[in-house]
C-alpha positions as CSV (number, residue, x, y, z in Angstrom):
1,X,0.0,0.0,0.0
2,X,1.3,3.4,-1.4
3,X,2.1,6.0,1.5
4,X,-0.4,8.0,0.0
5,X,-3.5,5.7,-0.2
6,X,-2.3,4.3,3.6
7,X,-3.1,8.2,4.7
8,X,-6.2,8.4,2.8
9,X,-7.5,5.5,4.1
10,X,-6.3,6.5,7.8
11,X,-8.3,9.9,7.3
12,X,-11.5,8.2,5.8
13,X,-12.2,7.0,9.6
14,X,-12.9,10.9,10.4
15,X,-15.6,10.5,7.3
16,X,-16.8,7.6,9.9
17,X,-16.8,9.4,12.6
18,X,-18.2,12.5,11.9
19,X,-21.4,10.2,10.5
20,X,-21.8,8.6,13.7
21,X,-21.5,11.8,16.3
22,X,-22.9,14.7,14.2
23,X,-25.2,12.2,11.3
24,X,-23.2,15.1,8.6
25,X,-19.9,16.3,7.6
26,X,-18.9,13.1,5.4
27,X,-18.4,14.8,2.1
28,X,-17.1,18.0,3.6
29,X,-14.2,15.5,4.2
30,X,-14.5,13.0,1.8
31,X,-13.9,15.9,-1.1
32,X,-10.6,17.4,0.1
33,X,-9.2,14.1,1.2
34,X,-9.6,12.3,-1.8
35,X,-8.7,15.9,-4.4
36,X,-5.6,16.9,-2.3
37,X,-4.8,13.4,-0.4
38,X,-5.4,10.4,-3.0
39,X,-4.8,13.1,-5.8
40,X,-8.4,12.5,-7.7
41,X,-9.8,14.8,-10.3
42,X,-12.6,16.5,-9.0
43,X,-15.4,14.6,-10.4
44,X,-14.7,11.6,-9.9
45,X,-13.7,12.6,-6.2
46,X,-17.2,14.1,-5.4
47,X,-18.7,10.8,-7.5
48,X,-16.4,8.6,-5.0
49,X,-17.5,10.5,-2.1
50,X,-21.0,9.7,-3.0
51,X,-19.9,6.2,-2.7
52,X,-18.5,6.7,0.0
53,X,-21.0,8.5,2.3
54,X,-23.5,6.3,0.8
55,X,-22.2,3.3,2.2
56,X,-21.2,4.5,5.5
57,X,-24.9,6.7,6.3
58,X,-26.8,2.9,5.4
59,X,-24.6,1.4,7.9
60,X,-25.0,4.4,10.5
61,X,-28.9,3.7,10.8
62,X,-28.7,0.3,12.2
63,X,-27.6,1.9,15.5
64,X,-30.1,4.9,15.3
65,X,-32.8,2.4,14.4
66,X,-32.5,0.4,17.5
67,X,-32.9,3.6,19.5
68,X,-35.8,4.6,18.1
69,X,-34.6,7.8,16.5
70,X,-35.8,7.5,13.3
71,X,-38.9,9.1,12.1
72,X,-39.2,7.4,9.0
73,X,-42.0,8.6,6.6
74,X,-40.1,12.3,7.2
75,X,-37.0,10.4,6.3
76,X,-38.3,8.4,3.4
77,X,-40.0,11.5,2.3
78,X,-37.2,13.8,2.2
79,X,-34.9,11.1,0.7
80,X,-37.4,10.8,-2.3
81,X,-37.4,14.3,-3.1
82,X,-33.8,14.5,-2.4
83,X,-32.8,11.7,-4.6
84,X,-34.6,13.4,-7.6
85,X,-32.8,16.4,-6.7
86,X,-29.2,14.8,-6.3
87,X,-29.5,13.0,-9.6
88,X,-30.7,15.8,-11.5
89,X,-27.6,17.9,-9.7
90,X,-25.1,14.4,-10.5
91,X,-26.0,15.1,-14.3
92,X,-25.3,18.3,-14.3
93,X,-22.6,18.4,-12.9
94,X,-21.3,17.0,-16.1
95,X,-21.2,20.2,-17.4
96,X,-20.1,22.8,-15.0
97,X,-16.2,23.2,-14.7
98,X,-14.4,21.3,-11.7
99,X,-13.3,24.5,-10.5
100,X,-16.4,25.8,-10.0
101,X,-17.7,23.1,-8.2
102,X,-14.8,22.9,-6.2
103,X,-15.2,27.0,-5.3
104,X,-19.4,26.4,-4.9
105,X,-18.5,23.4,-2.3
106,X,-16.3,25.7,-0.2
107,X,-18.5,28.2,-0.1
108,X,-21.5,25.9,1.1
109,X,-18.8,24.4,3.8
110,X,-18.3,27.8,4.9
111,X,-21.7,28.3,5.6
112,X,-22.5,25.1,7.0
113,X,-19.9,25.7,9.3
114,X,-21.1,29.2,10.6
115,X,-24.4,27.2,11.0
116,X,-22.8,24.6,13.6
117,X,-21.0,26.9,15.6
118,X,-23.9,29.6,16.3
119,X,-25.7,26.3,17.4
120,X,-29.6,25.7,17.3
121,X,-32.4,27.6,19.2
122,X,-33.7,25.4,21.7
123,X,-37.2,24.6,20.9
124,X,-38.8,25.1,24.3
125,X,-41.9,24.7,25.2
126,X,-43.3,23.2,22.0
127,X,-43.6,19.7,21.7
128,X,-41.7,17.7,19.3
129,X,-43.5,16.6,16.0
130,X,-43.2,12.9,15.5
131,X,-43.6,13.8,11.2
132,X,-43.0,17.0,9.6
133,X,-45.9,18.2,6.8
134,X,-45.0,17.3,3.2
135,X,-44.9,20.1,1.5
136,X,-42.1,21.2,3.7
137,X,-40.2,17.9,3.5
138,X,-40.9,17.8,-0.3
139,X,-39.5,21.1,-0.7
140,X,-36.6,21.1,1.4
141,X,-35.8,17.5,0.0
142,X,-35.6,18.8,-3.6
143,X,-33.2,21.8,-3.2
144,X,-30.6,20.1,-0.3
145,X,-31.0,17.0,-2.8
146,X,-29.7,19.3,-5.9
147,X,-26.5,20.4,-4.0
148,X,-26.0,16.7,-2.9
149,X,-25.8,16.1,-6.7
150,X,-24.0,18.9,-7.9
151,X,-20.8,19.5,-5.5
152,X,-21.1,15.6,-3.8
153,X,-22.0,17.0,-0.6
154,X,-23.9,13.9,1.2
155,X,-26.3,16.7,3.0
156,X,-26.1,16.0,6.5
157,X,-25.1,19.4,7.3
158,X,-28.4,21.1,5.2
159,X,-30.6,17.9,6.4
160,X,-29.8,18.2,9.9
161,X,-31.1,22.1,10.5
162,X,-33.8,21.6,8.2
163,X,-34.9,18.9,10.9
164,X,-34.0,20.2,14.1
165,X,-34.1,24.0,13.3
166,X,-37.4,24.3,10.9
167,X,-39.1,21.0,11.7
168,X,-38.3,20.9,15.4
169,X,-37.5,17.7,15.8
170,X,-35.2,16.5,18.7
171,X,-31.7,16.6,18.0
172,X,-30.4,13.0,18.4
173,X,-33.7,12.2,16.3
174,X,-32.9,14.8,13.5
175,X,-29.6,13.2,13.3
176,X,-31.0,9.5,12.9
177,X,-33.5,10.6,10.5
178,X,-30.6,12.8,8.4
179,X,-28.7,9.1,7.7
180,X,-31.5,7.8,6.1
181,X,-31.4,11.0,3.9
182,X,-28.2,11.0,3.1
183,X,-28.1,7.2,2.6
184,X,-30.6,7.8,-0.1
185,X,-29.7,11.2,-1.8
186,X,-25.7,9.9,-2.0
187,X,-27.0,7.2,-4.3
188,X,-29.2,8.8,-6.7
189,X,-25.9,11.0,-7.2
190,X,-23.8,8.7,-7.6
191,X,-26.0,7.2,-10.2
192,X,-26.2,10.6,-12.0
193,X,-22.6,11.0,-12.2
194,X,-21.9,6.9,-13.0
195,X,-22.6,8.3,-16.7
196,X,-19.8,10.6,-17.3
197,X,-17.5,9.6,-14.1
198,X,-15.4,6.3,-13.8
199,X,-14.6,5.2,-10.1
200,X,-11.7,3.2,-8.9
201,X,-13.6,0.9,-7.5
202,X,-10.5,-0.6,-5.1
203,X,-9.7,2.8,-3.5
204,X,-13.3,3.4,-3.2
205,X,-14.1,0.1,-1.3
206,X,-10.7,0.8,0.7
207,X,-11.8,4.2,1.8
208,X,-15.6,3.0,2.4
209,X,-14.1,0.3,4.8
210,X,-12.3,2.6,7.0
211,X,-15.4,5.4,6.9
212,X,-17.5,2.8,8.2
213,X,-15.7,1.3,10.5
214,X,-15.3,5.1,11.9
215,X,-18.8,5.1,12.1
216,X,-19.3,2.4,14.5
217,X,-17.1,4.2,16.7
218,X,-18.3,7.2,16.3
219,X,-21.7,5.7,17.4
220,X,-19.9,4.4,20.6
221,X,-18.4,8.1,21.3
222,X,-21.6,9.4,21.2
223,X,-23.3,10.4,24.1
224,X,-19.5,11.1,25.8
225,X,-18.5,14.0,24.2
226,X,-20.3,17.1,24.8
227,X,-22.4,18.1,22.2
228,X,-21.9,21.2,22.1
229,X,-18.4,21.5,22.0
230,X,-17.8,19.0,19.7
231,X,-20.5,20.6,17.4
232,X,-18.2,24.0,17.7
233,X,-14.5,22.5,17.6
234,X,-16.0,21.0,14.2
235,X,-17.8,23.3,12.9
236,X,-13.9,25.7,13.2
237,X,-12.1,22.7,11.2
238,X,-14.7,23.0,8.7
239,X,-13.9,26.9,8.3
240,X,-10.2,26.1,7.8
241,X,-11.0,23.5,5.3
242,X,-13.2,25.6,3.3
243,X,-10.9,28.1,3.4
244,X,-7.8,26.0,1.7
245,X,-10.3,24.4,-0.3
246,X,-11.3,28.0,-1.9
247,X,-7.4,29.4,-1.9
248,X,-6.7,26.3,-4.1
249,X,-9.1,27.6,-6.8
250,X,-7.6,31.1,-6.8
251,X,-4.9,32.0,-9.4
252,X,-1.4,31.2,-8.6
253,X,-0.4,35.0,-8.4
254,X,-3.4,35.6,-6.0
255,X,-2.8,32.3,-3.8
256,X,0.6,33.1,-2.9
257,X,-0.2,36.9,-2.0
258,X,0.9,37.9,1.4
259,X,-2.4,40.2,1.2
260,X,-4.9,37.3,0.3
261,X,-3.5,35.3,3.8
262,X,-3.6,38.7,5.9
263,X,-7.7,39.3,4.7
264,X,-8.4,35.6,5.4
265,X,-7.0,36.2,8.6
266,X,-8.5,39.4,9.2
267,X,-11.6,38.1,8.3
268,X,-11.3,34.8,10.5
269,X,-10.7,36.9,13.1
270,X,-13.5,39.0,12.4
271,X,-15.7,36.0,12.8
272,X,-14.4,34.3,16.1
273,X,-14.8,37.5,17.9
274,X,-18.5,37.7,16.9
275,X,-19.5,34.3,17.4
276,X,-17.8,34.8,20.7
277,X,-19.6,37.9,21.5
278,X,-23.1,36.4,20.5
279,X,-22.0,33.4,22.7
280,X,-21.5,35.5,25.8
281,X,-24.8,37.6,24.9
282,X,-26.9,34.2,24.4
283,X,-25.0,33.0,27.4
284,X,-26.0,36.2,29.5
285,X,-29.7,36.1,28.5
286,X,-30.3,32.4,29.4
287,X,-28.3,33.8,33.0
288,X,-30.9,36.4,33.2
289,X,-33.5,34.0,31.9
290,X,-33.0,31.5,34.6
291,X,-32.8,34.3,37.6
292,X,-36.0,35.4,36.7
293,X,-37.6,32.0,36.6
294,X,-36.1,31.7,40.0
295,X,-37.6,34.6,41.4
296,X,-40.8,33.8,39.9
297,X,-41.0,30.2,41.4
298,X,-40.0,31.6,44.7
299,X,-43.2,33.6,44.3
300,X,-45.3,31.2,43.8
C-alpha cells in the first residue's frame, strides 16, 4: 500500500466518525481528502464520495434504528425528493467546470460551518412533532438533494437544520432521521454521475471500509462527548477546510499573496470575535432567563 492511499484510508475513519457523532460532515471530508490526499480529479472525487458516504450513512442507521430515533416517513420522504434532486444535480454536474464546483462546495462548507458553531435555538416549550408536513419535506428535500448532486455534498449538514431548526425535531432524532437521507440522496448522485464519471472501485471500497468502521465508533463516542463542543470545535475545522479548499481555486499569483492570507485572517478573526460575543450575549440572557424564573418560582 502506497504511503499515499495508507493516509487516505487512515483519514476516511474521520468520514466515519463525523457520520456517527454529528449524522453530517462526510463529504465535507470525503472531497478534500480524496482531491488533495489520494490526488483524484474533482469529479470523480465528489462521485467517490458519493460512494463513499452512501455506504457509511446505510450502515450508521442500524444503531439509530434500535434507539428509536428514526422518524421514518419524514426520512423516506425527504430522501425521495432528495434523490430526484441529487441526480438531477449528479447530471449536471457534467457540465459545470471542476473548478467551479470545487469553489461552490467551499462556499457551502463555509456556511455550513457558521451554522454549527452559532448552534440551534432550543425549541422550548413546544412539543416535538413525531412527522414533519409534506410540503415542507418535499421542498426542502428537492433543493438540499440538488446540492447533494451537484458538489457531492452527502447533506447531512443542510438535512440536519432543516430537521432540528425548521421542523423541530429533537436533535439526536434529527440526526437519525438525516442518515436515512443521506443514505438515499448519496446514491441517486452517484448514479447521476456513473454516466460521465469512472470510479476506482478498489480505493473506493478501501476508503468506504475505513469510513464505516469510523462510524461504528463514532456511534460508541456518542453520548460522551459534549455536544456542544464538539459541534463548535467541528464546525472551526470545517472553516479552515473551506478556506484552503477556496485558496486552491484562486490563481497562482493571488494564492501566494501575502495580502490574500492577511484578509483571510482578518476576516477569520473577524468571525471568532463575533461568534464569541453572540456566545456571551446568548449565554447572559439564558443567566438572566434563569434568575427570573427563580424569582418567579420563589413567588409562587
Amino acid at each position: 500500500m502506497s504511503g499515499s492511499l495508507a493516509l487516505t484510508v487512515g483519514l476516511a475513519v474521520l468520514i466515519g466518525i463525523s457520520l456517527g457523532l454529528l449524522g453530517g460532515g462526510g463529504s465535507i471530508l470525503a472531497v478534500p481528502l480524496l482531491v488533495y490526499v489520494a490526488d483524484l480529479p474533482a469529479k470523480e472525487a465528489i462521485a467517490t464520495s458519493l460512494l463513499v458516504v452512501g455506504v457509511t450513512s446505510a450502515v450508521g442507521v442500524l444503531p439509530h434504528k434500535r434507539a428509536g430515533r428514526i422518524r421514518w416517513r419524514t426520512g423516506l420522504l425527504f430522501g425521495v425528493a432528495g434523490m430526484a434532486g441529487a441526480y438531477v444535480g449528479g447530471r449536471l454536474g457534467e457540465f459545470v467546470p471542476a473548478g467551479v464546483l470545487l469553489t461552490g462546495f467551499a462556499l457551502m462548507m463555509l456556511a455550513t460551518a457558521i451554522a454549527m458553531i452559532r448552534g440551534r435555538r432550543p425549541a422550548a416549550g413546544r412539543p416535538a412533532p413525531r412527522e414533519l408536513p409534506v410540503r415542507r419535506v418535499v421542498l426542502d428535500g428537492v433543493v438540499v438533494g440538488l446540492v447533494t448532486g451537484l458538489v457531492g455534498a452527502g447533506g447531512g449538514f443542510l438535512v440536519v437544520p432543516a430537521l432540528a431548526l425548521l421542523g423541530g425535531l429533537p436533535m439526536p432524532v434529527a440526526v437519525g432521521t438525516s442518515l436515512v437521507v443521506i443514505a438515499m440522496k448519496s446514491f441517486a448522485g452517484l448514479a447521476g454521475y456513473l454516466s460521465s464519471v469512472s470510479i476506482d472501485w478498489g480505493l473506493a471500497a478501501a476508503v468506504t471500509a475505513a469510513a464505516v468502521v469510523g462510524s461504528l465508533l463514532g456511534g460508541r463516542l456518542a453520548g460522551r462527548v459534549p455536544e456542544d463542543v464538539l459541534r463548535k470545535v467541528f464546525g472551526w475545522f470545517v472553516v479552515v477546510m473551506g478556506v484552503f479548499v477556496l485558496a486552491q481555486q484562486m490563481p497562482d499569483q493571488v494564492r501566494t499573496s501575502p495580502l490574500l492570507w492577511v484578509a483571510l485572517g482578518l476576516a477569520l478573526a473577524t468571525v471568532v470575535g463575533f461568534t464569541a460575543w453572540r456566545s456571551r450575549q446568548r449565554g447572559r440572557r439564558r443567566g438572566r432567563q434563569a434568575d427570573h424564573d427563580l424569582v418567579a418560582t420563589g413567588r409562587r
